[in-house]
C-alpha positions in Angstrom: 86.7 15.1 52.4 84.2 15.0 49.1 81.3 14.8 47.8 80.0 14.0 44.3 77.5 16.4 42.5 76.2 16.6 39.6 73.2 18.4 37.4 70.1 16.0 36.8 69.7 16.0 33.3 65.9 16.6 32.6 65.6 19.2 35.7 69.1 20.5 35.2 68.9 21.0 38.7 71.8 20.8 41.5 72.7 17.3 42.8 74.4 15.9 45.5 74.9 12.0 46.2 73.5 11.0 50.0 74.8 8.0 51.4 71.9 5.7 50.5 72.9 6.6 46.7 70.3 8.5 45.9 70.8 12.1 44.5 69.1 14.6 46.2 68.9 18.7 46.0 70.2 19.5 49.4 73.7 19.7 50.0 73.3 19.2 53.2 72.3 15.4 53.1 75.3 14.5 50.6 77.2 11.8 51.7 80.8 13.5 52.7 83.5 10.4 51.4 86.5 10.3 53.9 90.3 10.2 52.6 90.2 6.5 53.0 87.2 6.2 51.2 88.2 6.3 47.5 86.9 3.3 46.3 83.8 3.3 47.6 83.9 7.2 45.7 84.8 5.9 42.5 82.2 2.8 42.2 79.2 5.6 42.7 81.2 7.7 40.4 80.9 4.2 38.4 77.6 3.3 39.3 76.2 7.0 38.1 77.7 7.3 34.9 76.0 4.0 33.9 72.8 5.1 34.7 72.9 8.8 32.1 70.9 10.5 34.4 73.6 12.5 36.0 75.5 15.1 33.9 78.8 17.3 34.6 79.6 14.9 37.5 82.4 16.3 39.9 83.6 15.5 43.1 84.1 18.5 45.0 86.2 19.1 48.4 84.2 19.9 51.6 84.4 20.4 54.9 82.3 20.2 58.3 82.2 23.5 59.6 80.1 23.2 63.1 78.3 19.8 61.6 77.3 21.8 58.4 79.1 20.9 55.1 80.4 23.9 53.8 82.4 23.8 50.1 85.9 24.9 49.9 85.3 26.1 46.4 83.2 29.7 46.2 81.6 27.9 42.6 80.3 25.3 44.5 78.6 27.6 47.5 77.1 29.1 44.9 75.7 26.4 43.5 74.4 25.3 46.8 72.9 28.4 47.9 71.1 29.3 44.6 71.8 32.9 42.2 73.7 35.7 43.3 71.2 38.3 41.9 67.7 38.8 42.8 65.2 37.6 40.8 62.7 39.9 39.7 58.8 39.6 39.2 58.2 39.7 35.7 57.0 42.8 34.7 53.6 42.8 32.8 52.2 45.9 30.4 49.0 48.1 31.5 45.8 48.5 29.4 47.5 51.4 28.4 51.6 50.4 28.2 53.4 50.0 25.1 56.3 49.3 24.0 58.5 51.8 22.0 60.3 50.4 18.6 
């Protein structure tokens, strides 16, 4: 099983196809192409590249773990799931901070 994703080229952001051909941010609602489904893959693969709106397209292999589409490759989970580190408030300087040269 696949899917096709893809970064949305003025967000940058995380995309996955869904299965009414629109490409949407949760992986969850990506349209998961069976074995025997190839050509219907490639003409969306087709379709997309046409359209220059969809960069670094890849199909990536998946599988339904309990109903829930899990990626087989750790690159992709991450991906899904957002950045491994934290993220941090930005920190802002006091009446009275500086910073040393």
């Amino acid at each position: 099983m696949e899917i096709l994703t893809g970064n949305e080229l003025t967000s940058g952001a995380t995309v996955y196809l869904n299965a009414q051909g629109q490409w949407v941010e949760d992986l969850q609602n990506a349209r998961v192409f069976g074995a025997n489904e190839a050509e219907a893959r490639d003409a969306a693969i087709a379709a997309t590249k046409k359209t220059l709106r969809i960069i670094s397209l890849e199909t990536e292999k998946v599988s339904l773990v309990d109903g829930v589409v899990t990626p087989e490759r750790l690159r992709e989970r991450i991906r899904a799931t957002g950045p491994t580190a934290p993220v941090f408030d930005r920190q802002h300087l006091s009446e009275d901070g500086h910073v040393s040269i």
